[in-house]
C-alpha positions as CSV (number, residue, x, y, z in Angstrom):
1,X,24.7,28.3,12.1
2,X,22.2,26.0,12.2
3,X,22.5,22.9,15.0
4,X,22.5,18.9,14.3
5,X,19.2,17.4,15.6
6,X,19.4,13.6,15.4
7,X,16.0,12.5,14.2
8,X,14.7,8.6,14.5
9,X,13.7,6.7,11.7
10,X,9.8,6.9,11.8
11,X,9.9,2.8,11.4
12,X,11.7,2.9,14.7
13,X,9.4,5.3,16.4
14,X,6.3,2.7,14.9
15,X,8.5,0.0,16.5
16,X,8.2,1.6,20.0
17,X,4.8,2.5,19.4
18,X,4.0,-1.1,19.0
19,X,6.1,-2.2,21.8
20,X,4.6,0.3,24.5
21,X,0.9,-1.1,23.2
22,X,2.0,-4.6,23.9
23,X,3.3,-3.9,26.9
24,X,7.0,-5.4,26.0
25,X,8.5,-2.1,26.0
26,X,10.9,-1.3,28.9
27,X,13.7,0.9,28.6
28,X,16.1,-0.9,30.9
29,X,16.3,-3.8,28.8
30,X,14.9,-2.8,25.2
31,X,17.0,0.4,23.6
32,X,15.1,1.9,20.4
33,X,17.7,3.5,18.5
34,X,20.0,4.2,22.0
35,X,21.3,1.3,24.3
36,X,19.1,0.0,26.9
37,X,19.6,1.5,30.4
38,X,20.9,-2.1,31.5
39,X,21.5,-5.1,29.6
40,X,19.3,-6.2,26.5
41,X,18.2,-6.0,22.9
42,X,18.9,-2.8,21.1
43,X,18.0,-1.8,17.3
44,X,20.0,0.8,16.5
45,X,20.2,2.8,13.2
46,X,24.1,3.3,12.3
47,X,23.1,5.6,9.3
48,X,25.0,2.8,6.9
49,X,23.1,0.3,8.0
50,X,20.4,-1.0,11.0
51,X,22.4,-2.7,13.7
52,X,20.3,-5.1,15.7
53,X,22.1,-7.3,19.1
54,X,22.1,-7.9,22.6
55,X,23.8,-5.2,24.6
56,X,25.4,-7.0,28.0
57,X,28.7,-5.9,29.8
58,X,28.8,-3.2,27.8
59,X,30.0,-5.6,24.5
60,X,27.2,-6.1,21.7
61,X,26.5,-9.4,21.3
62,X,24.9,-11.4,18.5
63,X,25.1,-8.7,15.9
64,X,23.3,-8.8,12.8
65,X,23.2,-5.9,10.0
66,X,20.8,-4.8,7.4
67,X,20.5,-2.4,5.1
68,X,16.6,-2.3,5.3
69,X,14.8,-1.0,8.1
70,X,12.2,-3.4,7.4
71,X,13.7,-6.4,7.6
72,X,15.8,-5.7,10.8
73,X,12.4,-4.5,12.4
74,X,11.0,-7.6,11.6
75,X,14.0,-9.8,13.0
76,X,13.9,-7.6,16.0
77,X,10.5,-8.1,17.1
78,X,10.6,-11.6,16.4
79,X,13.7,-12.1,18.7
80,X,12.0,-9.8,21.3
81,X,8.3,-11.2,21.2
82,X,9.9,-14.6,21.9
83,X,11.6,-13.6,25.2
84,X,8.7,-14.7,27.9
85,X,10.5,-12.8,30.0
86,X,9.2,-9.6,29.0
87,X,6.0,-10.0,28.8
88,X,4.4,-8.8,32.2
């Protein structure tokens, strides 16, 4: 039998890509299709549809869907690039 392997989205892999050579990306407070090792912004691909929100106190918060990668890609990186406190 052969075993589930769950792949990312390549747009969400470009995503990170971009994040690490901006120097934004930090695990602990960005998750990339998981939830961030702390509290912060997570895009997350639900299969039906790309979840984007905050993750704090273990509730998501601020939850918007889409049904194109795209789109929520964009939103996300808007919403993160505005946070000054990620920048380092």
């Amino acid at each position: 039998m052969g075993r589930y392997v769950a792949t990312m989205l390549k747009e969400l892999v470009e995503l990170k890509e971009y994040l690490i050579e901006q120097g934004i990306y930090d695990r602990s407070v960005i998750g990339i299709d998981e939830l961030p090792m702390m509290e912060g912004y997570c895009i997350y691909d639900a299969r039906k549809e790309i979840e984007v929100f905050v993750y704090e106190r273990g509730q998501k918060l601020y939850v918007k869907y889409f049904q194109n990668v795209d789109e929520a890609i964009i939103y996300f990186k808007e919403w993160v690039l505005d946070d000054p406190t990620l920048r380092k």
